[in-house]
NUKOLVO-947864 format. One record per residue (C-alpha): x, y, z. Coordinates in steps of 0.2 Angstrom, whole numbers, plus 5000, padded with zeros to 4 digits. Layout:
BEGIN
XYZ
...
//
This chain:
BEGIN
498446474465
497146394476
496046474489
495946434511
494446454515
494046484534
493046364546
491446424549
490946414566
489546314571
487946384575
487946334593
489746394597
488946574588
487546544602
488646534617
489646654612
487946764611
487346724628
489146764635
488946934631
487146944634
487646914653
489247024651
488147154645
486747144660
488247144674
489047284668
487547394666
487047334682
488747414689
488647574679
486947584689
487647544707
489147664699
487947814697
487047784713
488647814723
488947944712
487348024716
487547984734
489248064735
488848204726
487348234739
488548204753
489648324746
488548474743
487748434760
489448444768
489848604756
488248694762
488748624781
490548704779
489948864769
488748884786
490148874797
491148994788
489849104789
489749074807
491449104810
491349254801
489749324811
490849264829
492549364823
491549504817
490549484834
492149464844
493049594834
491549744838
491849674858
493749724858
493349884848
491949924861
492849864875
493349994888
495049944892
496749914877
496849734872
498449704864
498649524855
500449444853
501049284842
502549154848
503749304838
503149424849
502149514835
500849614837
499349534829
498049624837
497749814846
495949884849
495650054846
495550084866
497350034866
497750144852
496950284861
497750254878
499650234871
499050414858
499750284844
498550354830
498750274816
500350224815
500950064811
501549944828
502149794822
503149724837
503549764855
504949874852
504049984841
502649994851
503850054866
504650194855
503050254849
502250244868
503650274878
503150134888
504349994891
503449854886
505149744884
505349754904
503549724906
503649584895
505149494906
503949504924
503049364928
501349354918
499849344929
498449444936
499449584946
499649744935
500949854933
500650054934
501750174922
501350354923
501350454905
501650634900
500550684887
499650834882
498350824893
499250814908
499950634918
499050504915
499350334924
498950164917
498849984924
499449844914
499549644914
499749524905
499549344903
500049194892
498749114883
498348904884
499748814873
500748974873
502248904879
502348734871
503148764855
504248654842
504948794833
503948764816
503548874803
501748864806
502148874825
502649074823
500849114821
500049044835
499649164847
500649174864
500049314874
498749444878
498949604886
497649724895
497749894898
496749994909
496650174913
497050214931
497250414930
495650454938
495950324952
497650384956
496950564957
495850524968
497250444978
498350594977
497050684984
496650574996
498350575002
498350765003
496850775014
497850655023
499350755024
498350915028
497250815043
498950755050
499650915051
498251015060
498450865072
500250925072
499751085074
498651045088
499950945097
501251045097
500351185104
499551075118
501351005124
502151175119
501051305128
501451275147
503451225147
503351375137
502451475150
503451415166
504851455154
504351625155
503851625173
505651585177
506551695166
505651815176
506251745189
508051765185
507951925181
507151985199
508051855209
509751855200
510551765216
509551615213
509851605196
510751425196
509051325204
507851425190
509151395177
509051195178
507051235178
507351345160
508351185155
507051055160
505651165150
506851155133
507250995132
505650925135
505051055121
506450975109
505750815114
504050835108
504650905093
505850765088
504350635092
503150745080
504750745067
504950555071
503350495071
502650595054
504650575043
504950425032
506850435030
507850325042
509050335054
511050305049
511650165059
513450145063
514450055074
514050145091
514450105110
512850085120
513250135136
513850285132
512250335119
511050275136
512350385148
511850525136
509850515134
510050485154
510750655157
509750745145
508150685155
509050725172
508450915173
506750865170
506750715183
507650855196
506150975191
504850825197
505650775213
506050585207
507950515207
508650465192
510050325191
510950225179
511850075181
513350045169
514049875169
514249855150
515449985144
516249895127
514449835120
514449905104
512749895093
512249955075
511250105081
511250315079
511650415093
510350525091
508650395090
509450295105
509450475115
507550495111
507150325115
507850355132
507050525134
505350465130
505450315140
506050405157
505150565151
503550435153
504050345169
504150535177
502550585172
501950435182
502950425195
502650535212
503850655219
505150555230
504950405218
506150335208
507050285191
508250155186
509050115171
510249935168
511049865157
511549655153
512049585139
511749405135
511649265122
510249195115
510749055104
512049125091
511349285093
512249415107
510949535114
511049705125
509649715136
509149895143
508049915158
507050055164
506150035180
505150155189
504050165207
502550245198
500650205197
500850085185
499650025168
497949925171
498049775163
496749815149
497949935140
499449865142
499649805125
499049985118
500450095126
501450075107
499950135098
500250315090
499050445100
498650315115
498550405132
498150305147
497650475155
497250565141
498650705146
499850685133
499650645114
500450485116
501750485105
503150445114
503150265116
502450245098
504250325092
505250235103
504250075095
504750135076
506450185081
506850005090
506149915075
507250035063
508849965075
508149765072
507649785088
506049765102
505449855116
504449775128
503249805144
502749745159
502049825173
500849815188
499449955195
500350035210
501849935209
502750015194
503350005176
504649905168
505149935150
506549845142
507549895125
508249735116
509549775104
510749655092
512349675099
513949655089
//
């Protein structure tokens, strides 16, 4: 058996192949280099960035911590909803205002078992600024509380993602009211108390004299029994202008309505006329009605269209002279699609200045500073409770006019 030997390479192939690596070598240590300079650099970048976000953490730690002793110092409730109306958040001062304790509220309708607040209707009004006051019972008495609330930028976009149910949607404030309301309630009393001495006051001043020439002619009728007819319609005058003054104080100070039906107006005016016929008779100053309108019915009460006549003519005879006169019309007309009844009362008297002309409606106005000046100032209320107006005019010596508008049907 014979032996191959192999070719041995030359001695400048060897030397090439030498250098070849030689360079190999110096490029690749020169990239492990630039390799570990990026390597350093990156991990500088990194710790630099790491140190960056671990501050920012730290940041946003101190700020909720911050923010989270504000809502717990804060004097009013602050409750904090999601998109799936969870509660998130509730401060202490809420906790307190609902008497919540520690129980656990996880969503509106808890909260409104355990408060006996209705937060599910609250929830279904507008949001906004305006808030809405609930009263509470609890142990220490009524308490009242004002609450609003108001959704929160980006509340009401939503794509119904998973992530999407724990973005926040609304926040709530609540705010103790009890000691404002209180004061109200007592403000409101002294109101009430102040308005009925003023009552009190009136009716004795428009009570004592019809009541005292009440008297006088009772006397009268008992000495002079023969002329018992003429003192009589002077007893009659005395009462109903007493139960005038008191349906104006009733009127004027009452916050229930008059029941309106179908009614016919001539015939309610013919009525208030008559009533105030005594007291015109007792004045010396005629009294007359003129009735051309018998089928116009209105929505009206009997009753409030009666005192608005007796107060109007009951006026116009306390300035109008003996001998003067009264008269009372009656027209209906159209004005566009609307059908109106127009009454009229005019009388002879002294008339209004101009300067207080537009205050005659005012409650406790008196051009002469006689009367309480009621009267108008109800017949005002009840024209505006039958969708109605009243209106004046009049001139100094030449007399009053004073005209009743009412929707016709």
């Amino acid at each position: 058996m014979s032996l191959v030997t192999a070719p041995v390479p030359s001695p400048q192939l060897l030397a090439d192949a030498f250098s070849e690596f030689i360079s190999a070598s110096a490029v690749l240590e020169e990239s492990y280099r630039d390799l570990q300079q990026e390597v350093a650099r990156l991990s500088s970048e990194l710790s630099q960035r790491n140190l960056a976000l671990s501050r920012s953490l730290e940041e946003n730690d101190h700020m909720r911590a911050a923010l989270q002793q504000m809502l717990d110092s804060m004097p009013c409730g602050v409750l904090v909803l999601n998109r799936a109306e969870r509660i998130v958040m509730i401060n202490p001062e809420g906790r307190r205002l609902l008497e919540l304790g520690s129980a656990h509220v996880g969503s509106l309708r808890r909260l409104t078992e355990l408060s006996r607040v209705d937060f599910d209707a609250l929830a279904k009004r507008p949001a906004g600024p305006f808030d809405s006051e609930v009263s509470l019972h609890s142990s220490s008495g009524k308490r009242w509380l004002a609450i609003s609330h108001r959704i929160l930028a980006g509340g009401l976009e939503s794509d119904g993602s998973a992530d999407d149910i724990d973005q926040l949607q609304s926040i709530w404030i609540l705010r103790d009211i009890t000691l404002t309301k209180q004061a109200e309630l007592e403000r409101e009393t002294a109101r009430r108390a102040t308005a009925l001495a003023e009552i009190s006051t009136i009716l004795a001043h428009e009570i004592k004299n019809p009541l005292a020439s009440m008297e006088l002619f009772a006397g009268l009728i008992e000495q002079e029994p023969d002329d018992a007819s003429q003192w009589i319609a002077h007893l009659r005058a005395g009462i109903r202008t007493l139960s005038g003054t008191v349906n104006n104080v009733l009127s004027l100070n009452s916050d229930s309505k008059p029941h309106l039906t179908p009614v016919r107006l001539s015939t309610c005016i013919a009525s208030g006329v008559e009533f105030v016929r005594p007291i015109a008779q007792q004045a010396g100053v005629s009294l007359s009605f003129a009735d051309e309108e018998a089928a116009t019915l209105v929505l009206g009460n009997d009753d409030a269209i009666r005192q608005i006549i007796l107060n109007v003519v009951s006026n116009a005879i306390r300035h109008t002279g003996s001998g003067g006169s009264i008269s009372v019309s009656m027209v209906t007309f159209k004005d566009g699609d609307r059908h109106l009844a127009t009454v009229t009362i005019r009388d002879t008297g002294c008339g209004i200045p101009e300067g207080v002309v537009s205050r005659v409606f005012d409650a406790g106005f008196s051009a002469t500073g006689e009367t309480p000046g009621l009267g108008l100032a109800v017949c005002k209320r009840l024209m505006t409770q039958h969708a109605g107006e009243i209106r004046v005019a009049s001139r100094v010596n030449e007399g009053t006019s004073i005209q009743l508008e009412f929707p016709a049907l």
